[in-house]
NUGUTOR-900101 format. One line per 10 residues: number of its first residue (from 1); for each residue x, y, z of N, C-alpha, C. Coordinates in nm, 3 decimals. Example, Ala and Ser with C-alpha at 12.3 -4.5 7.8 and 13.67 -1.06 7.14 Angstrom:
BEGIN
1> 1.319 -0.569 0.780 1.230 -0.450 0.780 1.320 -0.330 0.780 ~ 1.285 -0.225 0.708 1.367 -0.106 0.714 1.290 0.003 0.787
***
This chain:
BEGIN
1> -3.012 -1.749 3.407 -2.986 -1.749 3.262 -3.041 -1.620 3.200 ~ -2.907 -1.569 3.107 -2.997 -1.393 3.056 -3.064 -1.477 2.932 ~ -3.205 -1.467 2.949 -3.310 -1.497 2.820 -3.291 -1.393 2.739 ~ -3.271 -1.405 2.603 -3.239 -1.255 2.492 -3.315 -1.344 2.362 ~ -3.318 -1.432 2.341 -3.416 -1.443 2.212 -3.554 -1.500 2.234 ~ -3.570 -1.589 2.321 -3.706 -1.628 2.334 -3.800 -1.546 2.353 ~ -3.705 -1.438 2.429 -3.901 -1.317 2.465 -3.899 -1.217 2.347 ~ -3.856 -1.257 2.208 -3.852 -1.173 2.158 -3.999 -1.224 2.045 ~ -4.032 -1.325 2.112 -4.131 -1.397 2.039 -4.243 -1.345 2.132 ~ -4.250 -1.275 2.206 -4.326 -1.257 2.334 -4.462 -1.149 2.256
11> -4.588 -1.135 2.242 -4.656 -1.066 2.204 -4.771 -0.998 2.296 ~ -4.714 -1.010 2.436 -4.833 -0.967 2.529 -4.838 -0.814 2.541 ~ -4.941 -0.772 2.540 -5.015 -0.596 2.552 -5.050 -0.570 2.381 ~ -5.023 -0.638 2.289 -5.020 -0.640 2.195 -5.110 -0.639 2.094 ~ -5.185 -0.542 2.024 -5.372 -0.610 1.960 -5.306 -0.626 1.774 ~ -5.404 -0.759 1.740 -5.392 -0.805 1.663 -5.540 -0.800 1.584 ~ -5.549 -0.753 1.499 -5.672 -0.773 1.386 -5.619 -0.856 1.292 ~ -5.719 -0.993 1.242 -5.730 -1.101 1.176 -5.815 -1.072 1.096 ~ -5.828 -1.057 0.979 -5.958 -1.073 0.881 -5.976 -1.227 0.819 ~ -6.067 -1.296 0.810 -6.080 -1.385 0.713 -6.093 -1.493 0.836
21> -6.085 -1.459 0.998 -6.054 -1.552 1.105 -6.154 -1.660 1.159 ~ -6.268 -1.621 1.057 -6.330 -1.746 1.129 -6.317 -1.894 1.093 ~ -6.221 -1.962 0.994 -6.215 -2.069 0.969 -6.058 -2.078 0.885 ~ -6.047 -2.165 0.846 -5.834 -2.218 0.782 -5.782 -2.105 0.837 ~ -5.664 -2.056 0.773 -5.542 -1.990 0.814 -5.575 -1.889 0.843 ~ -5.730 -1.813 0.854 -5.711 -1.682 0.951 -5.721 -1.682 1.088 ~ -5.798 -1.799 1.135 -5.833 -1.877 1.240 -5.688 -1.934 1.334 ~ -5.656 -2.024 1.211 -5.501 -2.039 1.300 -5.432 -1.933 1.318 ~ -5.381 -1.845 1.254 -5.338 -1.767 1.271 -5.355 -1.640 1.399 ~ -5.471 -1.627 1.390 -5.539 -1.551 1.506 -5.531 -1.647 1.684
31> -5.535 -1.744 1.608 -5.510 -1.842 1.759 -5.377 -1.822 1.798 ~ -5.291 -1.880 1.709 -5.129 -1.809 1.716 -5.100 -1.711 1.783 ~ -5.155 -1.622 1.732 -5.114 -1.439 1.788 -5.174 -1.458 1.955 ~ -5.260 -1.525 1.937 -5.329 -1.479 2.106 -5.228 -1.565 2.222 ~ -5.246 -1.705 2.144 -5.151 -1.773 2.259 -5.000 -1.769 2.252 ~ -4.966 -1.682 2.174 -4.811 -1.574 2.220 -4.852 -1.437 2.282 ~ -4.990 -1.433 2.351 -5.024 -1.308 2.455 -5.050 -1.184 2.434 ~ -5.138 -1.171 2.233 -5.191 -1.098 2.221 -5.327 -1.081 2.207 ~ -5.360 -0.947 2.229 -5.534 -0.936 2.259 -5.561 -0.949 2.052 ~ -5.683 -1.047 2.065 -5.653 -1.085 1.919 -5.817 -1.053 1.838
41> -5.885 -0.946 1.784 -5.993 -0.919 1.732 -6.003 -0.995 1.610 ~ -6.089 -1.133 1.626 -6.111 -1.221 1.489 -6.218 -1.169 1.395 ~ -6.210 -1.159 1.298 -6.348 -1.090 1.223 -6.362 -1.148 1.077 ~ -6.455 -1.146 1.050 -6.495 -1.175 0.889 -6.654 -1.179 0.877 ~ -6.712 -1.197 0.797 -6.816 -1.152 0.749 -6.909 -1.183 0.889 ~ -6.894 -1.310 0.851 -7.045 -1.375 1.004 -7.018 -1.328 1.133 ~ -7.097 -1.257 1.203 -7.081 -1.237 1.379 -7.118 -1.350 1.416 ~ -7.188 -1.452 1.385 -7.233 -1.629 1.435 -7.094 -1.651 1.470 ~ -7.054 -1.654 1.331 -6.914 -1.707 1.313 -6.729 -1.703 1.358 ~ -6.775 -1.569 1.366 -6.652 -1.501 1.455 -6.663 -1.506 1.655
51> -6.817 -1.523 1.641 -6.863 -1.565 1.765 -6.791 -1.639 1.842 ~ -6.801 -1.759 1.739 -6.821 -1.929 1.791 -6.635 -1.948 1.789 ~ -6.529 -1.861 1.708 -6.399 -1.849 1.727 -6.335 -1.768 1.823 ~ -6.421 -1.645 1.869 -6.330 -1.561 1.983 -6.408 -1.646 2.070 ~ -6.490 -1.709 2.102 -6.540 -1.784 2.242 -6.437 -1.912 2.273 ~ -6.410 -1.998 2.164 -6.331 -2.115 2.176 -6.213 -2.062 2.195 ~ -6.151 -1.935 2.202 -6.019 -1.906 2.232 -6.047 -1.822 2.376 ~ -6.126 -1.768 2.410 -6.172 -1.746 2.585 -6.179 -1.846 2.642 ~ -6.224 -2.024 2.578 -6.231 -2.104 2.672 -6.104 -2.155 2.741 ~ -6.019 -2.120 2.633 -5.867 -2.173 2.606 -5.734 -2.026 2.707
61> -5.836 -1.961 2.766 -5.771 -1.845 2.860 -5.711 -1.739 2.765 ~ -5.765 -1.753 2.630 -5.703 -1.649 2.564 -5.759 -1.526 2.504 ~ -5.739 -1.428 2.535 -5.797 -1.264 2.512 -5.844 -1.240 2.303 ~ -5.949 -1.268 2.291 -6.023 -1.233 2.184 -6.186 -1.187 2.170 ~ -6.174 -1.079 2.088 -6.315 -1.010 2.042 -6.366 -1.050 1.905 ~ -6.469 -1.046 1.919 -6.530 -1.095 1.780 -6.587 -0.941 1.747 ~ -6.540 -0.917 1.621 -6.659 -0.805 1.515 -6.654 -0.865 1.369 ~ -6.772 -0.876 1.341 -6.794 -0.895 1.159 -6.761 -0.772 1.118 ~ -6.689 -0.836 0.979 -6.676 -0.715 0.910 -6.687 -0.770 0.779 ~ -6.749 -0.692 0.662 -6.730 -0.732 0.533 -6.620 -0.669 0.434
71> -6.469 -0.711 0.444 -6.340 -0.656 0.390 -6.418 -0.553 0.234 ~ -6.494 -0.608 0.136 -6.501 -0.529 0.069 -6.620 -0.396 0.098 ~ -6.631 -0.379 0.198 -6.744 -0.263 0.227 -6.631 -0.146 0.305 ~ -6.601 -0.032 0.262 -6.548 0.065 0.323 -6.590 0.124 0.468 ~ -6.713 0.158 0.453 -6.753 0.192 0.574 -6.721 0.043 0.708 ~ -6.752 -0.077 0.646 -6.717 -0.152 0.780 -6.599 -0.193 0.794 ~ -6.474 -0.121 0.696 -6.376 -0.135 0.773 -6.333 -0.021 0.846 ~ -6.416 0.094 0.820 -6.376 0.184 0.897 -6.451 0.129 1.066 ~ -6.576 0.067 1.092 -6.600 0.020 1.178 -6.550 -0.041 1.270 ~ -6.487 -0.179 1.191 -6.391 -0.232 1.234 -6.260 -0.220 1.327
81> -6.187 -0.061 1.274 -6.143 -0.016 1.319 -6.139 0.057 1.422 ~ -6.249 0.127 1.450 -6.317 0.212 1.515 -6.337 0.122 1.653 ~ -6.405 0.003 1.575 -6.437 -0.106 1.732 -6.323 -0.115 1.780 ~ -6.232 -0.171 1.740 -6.069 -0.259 1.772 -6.074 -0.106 1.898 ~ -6.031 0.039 1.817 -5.982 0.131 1.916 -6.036 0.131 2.050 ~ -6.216 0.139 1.985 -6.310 0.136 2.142 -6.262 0.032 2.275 ~ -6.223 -0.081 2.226 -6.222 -0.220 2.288 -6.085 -0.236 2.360 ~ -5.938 -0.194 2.270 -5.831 -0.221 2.287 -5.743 -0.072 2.326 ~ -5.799 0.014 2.224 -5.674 0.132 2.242 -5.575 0.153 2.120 ~ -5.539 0.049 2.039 -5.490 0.087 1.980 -5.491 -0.068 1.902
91> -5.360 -0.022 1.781 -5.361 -0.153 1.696 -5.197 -0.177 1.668 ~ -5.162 -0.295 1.685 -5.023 -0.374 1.647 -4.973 -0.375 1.506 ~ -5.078 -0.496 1.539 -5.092 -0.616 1.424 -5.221 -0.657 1.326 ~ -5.144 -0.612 1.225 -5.283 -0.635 1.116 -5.221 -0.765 1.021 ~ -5.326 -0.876 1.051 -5.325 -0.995 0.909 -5.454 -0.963 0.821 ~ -5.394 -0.954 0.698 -5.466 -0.925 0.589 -5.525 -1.025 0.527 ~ -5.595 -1.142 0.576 -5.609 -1.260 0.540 -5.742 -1.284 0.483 ~ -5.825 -1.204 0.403 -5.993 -1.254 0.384 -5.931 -1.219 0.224 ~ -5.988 -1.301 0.147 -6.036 -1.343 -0.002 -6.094 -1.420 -0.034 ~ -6.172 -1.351 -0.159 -6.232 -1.459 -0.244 -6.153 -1.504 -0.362
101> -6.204 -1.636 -0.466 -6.142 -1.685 -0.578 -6.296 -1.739 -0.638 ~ -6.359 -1.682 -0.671 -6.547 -1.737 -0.699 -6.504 -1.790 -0.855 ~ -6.430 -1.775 -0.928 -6.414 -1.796 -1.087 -6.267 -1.899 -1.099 ~ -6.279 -2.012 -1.175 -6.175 -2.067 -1.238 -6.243 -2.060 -1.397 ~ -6.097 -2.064 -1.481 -6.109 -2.033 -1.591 -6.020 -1.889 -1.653 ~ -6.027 -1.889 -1.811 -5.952 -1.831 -1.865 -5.981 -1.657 -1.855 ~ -5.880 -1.616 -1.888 -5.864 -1.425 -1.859 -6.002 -1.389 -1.981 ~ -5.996 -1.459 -2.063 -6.085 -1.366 -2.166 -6.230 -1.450 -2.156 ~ -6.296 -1.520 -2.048 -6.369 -1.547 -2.009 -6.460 -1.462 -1.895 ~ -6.370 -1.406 -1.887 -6.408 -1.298 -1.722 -6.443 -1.193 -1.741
111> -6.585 -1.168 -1.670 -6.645 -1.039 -1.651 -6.587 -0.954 -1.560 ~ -6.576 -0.811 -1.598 -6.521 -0.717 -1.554 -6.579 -0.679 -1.447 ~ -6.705 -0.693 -1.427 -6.773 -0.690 -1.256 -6.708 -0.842 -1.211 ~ -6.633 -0.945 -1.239 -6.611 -1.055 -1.131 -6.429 -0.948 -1.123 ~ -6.393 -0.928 -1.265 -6.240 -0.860 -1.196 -6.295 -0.738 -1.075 ~ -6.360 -0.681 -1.107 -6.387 -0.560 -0.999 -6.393 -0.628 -0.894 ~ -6.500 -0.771 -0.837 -6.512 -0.798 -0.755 -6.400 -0.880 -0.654 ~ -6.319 -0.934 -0.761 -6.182 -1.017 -0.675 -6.101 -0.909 -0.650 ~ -6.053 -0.798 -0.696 -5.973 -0.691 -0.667 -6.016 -0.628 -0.556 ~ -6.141 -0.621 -0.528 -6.189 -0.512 -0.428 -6.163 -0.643 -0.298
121> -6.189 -0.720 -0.317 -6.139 -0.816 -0.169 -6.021 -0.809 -0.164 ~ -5.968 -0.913 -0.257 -5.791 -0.943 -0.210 -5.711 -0.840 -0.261 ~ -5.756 -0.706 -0.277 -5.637 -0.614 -0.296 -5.661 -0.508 -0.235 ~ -5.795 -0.400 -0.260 -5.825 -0.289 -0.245 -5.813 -0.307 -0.088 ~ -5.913 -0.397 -0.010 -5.957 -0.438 0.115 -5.777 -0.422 0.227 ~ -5.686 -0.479 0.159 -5.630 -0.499 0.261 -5.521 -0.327 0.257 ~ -5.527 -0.254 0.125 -5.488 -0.135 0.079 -5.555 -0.036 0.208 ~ -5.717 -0.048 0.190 -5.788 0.051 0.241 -5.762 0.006 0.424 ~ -5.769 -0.097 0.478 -5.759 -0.164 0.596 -5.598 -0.111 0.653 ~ -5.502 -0.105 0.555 -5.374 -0.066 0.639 -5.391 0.069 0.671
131> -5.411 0.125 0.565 -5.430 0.291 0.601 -5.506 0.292 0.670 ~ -5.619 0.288 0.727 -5.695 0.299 0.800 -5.624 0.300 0.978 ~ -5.525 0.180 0.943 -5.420 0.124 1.057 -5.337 0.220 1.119 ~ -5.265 0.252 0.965 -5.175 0.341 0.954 -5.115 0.478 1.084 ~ -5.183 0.535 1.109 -5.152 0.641 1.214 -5.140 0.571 1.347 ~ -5.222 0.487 1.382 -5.258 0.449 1.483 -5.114 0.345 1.519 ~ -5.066 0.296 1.409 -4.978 0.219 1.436 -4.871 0.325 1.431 ~ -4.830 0.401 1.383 -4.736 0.510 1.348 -4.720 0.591 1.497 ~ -4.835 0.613 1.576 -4.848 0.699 1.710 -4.757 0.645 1.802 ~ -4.772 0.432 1.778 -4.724 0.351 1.859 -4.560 0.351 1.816
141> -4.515 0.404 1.732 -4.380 0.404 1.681 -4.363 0.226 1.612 ~ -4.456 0.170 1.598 -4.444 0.020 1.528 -4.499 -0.028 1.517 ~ -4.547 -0.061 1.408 -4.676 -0.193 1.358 -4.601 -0.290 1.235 ~ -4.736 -0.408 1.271 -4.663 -0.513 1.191 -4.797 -0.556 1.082 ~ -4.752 -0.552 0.922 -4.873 -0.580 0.842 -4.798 -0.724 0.790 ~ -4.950 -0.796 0.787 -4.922 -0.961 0.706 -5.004 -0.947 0.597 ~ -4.959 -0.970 0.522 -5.063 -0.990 0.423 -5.064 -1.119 0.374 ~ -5.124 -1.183 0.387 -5.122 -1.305 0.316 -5.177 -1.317 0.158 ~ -5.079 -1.377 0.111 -5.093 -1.342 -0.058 -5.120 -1.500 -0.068 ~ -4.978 -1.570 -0.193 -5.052 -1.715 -0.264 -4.924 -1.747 -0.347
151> -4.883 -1.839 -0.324 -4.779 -1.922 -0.429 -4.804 -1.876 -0.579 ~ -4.957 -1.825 -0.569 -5.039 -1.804 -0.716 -4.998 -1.685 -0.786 ~ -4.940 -1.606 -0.676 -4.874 -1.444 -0.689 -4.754 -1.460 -0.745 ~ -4.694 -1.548 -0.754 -4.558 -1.561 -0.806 -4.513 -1.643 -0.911 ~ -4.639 -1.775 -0.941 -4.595 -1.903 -1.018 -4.757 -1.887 -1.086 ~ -4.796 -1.840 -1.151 -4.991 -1.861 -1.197 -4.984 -2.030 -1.268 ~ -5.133 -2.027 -1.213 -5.149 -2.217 -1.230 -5.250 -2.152 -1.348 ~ -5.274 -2.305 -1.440 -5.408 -2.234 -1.513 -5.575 -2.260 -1.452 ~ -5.607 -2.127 -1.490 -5.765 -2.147 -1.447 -5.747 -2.000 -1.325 ~ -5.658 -2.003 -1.268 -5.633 -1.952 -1.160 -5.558 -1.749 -1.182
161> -5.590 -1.753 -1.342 -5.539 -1.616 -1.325 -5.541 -1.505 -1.287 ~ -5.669 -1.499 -1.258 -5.747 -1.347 -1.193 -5.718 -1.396 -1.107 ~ -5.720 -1.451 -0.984 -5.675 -1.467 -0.843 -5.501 -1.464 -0.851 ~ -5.464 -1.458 -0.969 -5.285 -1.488 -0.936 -5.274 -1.290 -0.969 ~ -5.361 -1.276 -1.059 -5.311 -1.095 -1.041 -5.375 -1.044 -0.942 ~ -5.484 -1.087 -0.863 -5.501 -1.011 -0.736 -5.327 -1.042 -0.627 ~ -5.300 -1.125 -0.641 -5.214 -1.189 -0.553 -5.076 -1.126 -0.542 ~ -5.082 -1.100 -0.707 -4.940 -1.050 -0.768 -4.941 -0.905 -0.708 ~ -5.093 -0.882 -0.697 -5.076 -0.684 -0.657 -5.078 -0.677 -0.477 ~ -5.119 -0.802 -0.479 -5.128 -0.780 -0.295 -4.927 -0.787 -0.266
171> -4.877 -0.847 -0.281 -4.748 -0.867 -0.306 -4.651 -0.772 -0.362 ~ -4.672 -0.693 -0.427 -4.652 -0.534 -0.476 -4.690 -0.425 -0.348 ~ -4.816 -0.433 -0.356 -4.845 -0.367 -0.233 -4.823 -0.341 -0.096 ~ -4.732 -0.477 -0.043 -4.684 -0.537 0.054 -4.545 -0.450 0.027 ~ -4.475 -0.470 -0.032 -4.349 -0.400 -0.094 -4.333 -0.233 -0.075 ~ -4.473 -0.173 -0.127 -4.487 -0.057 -0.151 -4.479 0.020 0.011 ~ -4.599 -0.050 0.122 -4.604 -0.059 0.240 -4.476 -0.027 0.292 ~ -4.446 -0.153 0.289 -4.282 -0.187 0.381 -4.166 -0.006 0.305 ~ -4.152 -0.001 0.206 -4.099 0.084 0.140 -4.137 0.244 0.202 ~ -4.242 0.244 0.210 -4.337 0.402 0.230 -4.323 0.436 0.402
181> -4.342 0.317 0.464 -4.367 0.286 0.638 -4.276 0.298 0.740 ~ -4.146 0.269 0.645 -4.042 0.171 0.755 -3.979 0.265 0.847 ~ -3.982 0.436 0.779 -3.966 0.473 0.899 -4.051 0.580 1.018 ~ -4.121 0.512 0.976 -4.235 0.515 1.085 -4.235 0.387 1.176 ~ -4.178 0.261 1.156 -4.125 0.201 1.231 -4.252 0.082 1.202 ~ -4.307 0.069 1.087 -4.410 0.015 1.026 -4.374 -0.092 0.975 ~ -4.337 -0.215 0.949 -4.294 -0.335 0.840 -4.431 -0.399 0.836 ~ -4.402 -0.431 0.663 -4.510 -0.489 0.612 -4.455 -0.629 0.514 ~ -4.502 -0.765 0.575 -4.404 -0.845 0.462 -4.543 -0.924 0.414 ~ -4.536 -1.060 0.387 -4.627 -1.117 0.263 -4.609 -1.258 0.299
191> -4.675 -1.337 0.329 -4.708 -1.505 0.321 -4.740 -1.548 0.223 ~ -4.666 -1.677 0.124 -4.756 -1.714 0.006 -4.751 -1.865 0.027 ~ -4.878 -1.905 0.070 -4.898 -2.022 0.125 -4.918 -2.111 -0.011 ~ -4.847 -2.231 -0.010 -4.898 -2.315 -0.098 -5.069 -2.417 -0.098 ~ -5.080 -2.505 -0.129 -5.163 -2.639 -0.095 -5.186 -2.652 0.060 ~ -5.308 -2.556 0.101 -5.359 -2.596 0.226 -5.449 -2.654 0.248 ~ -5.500 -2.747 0.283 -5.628 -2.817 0.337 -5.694 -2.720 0.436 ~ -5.816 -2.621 0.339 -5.891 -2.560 0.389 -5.999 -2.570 0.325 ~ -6.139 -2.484 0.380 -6.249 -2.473 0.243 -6.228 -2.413 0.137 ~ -6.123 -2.329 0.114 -6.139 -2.257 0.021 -6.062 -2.285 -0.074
201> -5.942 -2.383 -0.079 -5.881 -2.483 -0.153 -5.986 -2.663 -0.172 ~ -6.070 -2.664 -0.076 -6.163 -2.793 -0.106 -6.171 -2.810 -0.231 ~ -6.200 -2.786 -0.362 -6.210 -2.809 -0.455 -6.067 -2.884 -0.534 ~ -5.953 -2.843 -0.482 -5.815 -2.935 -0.532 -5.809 -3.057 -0.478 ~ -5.841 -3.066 -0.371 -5.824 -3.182 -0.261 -5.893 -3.268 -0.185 ~ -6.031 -3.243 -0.281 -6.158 -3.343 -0.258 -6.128 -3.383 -0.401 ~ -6.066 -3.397 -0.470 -6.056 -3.446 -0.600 -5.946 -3.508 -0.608 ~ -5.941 -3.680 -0.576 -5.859 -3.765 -0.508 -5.768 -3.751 -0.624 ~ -5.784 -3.791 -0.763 -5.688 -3.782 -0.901 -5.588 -3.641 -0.853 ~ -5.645 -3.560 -0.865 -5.586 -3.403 -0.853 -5.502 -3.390 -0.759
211> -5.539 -3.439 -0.645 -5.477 -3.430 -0.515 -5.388 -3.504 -0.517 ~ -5.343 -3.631 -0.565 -5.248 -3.744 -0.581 -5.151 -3.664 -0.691 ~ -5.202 -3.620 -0.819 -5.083 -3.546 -0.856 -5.016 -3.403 -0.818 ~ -5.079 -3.359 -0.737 -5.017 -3.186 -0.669 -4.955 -3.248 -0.570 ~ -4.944 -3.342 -0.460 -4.846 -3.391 -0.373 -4.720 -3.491 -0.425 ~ -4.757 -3.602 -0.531 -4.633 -3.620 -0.574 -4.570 -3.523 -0.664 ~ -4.618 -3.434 -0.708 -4.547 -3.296 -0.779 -4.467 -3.187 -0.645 ~ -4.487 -3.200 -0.496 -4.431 -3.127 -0.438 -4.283 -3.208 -0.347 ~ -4.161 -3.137 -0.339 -4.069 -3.213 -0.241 -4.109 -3.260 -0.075 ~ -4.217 -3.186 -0.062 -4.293 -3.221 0.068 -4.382 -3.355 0.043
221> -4.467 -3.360 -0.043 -4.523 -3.477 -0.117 -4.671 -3.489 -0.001 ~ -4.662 -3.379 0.077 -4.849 -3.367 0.103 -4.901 -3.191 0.087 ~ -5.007 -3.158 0.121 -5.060 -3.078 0.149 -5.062 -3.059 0.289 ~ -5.047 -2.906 0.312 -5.026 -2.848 0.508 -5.190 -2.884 0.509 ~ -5.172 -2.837 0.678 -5.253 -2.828 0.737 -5.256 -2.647 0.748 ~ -5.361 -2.563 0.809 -5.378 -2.449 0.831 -5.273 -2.397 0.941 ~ -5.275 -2.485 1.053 -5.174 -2.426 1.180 -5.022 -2.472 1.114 ~ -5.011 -2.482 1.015 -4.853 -2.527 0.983 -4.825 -2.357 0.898 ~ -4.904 -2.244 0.906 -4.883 -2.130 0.855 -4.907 -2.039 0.990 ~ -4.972 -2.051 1.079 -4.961 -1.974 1.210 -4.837 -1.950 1.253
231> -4.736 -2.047 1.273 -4.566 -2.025 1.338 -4.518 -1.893 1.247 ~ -4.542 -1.878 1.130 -4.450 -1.798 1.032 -4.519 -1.644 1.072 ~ -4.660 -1.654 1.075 -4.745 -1.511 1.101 -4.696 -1.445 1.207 ~ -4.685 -1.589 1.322 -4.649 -1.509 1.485 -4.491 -1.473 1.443 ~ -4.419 -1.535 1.410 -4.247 -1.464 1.389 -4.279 -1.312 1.309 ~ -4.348 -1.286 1.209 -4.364 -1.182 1.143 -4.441 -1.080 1.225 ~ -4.538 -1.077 1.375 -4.567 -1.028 1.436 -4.526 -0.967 1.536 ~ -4.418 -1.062 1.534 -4.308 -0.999 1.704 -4.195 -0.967 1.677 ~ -4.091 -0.892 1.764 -3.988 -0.786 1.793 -3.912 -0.935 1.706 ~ -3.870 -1.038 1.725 -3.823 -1.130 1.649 -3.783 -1.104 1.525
241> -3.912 -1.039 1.456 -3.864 -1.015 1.299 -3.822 -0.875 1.259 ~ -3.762 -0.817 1.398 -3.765 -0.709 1.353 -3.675 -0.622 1.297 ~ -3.576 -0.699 1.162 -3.507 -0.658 1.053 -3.588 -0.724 0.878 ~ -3.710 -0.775 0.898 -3.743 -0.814 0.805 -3.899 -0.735 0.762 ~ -3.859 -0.680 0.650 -3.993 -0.594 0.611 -3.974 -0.602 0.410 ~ -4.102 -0.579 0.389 -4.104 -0.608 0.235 -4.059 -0.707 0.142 ~ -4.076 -0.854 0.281 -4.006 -0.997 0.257 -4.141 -1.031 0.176 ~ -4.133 -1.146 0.106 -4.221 -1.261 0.055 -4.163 -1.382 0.083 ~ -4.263 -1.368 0.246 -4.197 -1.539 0.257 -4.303 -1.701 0.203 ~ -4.241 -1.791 0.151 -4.281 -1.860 0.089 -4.318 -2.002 0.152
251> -4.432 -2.074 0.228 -4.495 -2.177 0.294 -4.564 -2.293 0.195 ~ -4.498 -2.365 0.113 -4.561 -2.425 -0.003 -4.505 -2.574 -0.024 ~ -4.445 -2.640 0.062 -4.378 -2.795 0.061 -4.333 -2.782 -0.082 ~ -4.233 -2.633 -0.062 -4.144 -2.668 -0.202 -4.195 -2.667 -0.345 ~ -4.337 -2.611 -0.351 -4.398 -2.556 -0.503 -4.326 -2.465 -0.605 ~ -4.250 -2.388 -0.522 -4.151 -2.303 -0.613 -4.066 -2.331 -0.658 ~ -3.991 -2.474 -0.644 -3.862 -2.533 -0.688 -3.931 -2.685 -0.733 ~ -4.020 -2.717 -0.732 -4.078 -2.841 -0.770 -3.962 -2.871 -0.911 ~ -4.055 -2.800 -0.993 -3.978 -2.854 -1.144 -3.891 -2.871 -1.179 ~ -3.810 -2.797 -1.050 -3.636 -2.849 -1.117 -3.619 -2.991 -1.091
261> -3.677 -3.000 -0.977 -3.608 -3.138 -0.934 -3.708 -3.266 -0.948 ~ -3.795 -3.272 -1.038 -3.933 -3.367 -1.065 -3.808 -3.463 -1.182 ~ -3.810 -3.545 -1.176 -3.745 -3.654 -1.247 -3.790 -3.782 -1.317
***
């Protein structure tokens, strides 16, 4: 049998940098990439932490390094980088996946050191992190950027606005990428995950009232799990996607079309 689409999902020789990987969707995600057979560098702030995730994926026969890195510190993403080269040789695949959201509440409530501080994670971080990428992936004639953005980037909830304009610019930026890159053989597209059951959504969904109305408000009518966003990362990582760049693809049990059809 001539196999022509399945190995196009194939990601072996392949290095993948994960930010945000030690726990929800950077974690899955990084698991994803490895067990489609790429060498997969998990990182985020804690070395404990990134530890205790590239070890549980060695137990599992799968090729991962742990380095901490803190996305908003420049110098350690130049580190970061620097390690990946020492370790691997080069770089693939970059998921842009570490943010914070430390503030709910209104725009004219917000201190301009908390806007400085959500911008410099979920925007600047994954800005300064591609370039950084940039040549290295360009040498290889192809790299693949994820950025993972937020349903929040496209639809703002209230409370949630400074995280919906970090989101809105990561999503711009993603655009700008894909636009500036492509022929360098670079695509850059965008995940905007809805209602995940992670820690960093805990606050919607430990709040049984809240949580009962955001699932009967969706056509899916629950909240994902984290590995129900890994399948979409690995297609956006491999030769598979490779007519799709400066996409925003959308993972949300139907949050974006809710209201039409709520009755």
């Amino acid at each position: 049998m001539n196999i022509r689409i399945k190995n196009q999902f194939d990601l072996m020789g392949k290095v993948a940098v994960v930010t945000g990987a030690s726990k929800g969707i950077g974690e899955s995600i990084a698991r994803g990439l490895a067990e489609y057979g790429a060498k997969v560098v998990v990182s985020s702030r804690s070395q404990e932490s990134v530890d205790a995730v590239a070890k549980s994926f060695r137990d599992d026969g799968l090729e991962a390094t742990a380095f901490a890195c803190h996305v908003g510190e420049e110098a350690q993403l130049r580190q970061l980088v620097a390690k990946t080269l020492e370790r691997y040789g080069g770089i693939d695949i970059l998921v842009n996946n570490a943010a914070i959201n430390p503030f709910y509440g209104n725009l004219e409530n917000t201190e301009n050191a908390l806007f400085d501080k959500i911008m410099n994670v979920n925007v600047k971080a994954a800005f300064s992190l591609a370039n950084l990428c940039y040549g290295h992936m360009k040498k290889r004639g192809n790299g693949s950027i994820i950025n993972i953005a937020s349903v929040e980037g496209l639809k703002p909830s209230h409370g949630l606005g400074l995280y919906s304009v970090s989101k809105a610019a990561l999503i711009m930026l993603t655009k700008v990428q894909a636009g500036e890159w492509g022929k360098a053989g670079i695509r850059s597209n965008a995940i905007c995950p809805g209602l995940i059951q992670t820690k960093f959504s805990a606050a919607l969904w430990n709040n049984e009232g809240l949580l009962k109305q955001l699932t009967q408000y969706l056509p899916a009518g629950r909240m994902a799990l984290p590995d129900e966003m890994a399948g979409l990362a690995c297609f956006l990582a491999s030769p598979a996607s490779s007519y799709c760049t400066g996409a925003i693809f959308t993972a949300d049990g139907g949050h974006m079309i809710a209201g039409g059809f709520n009755t």
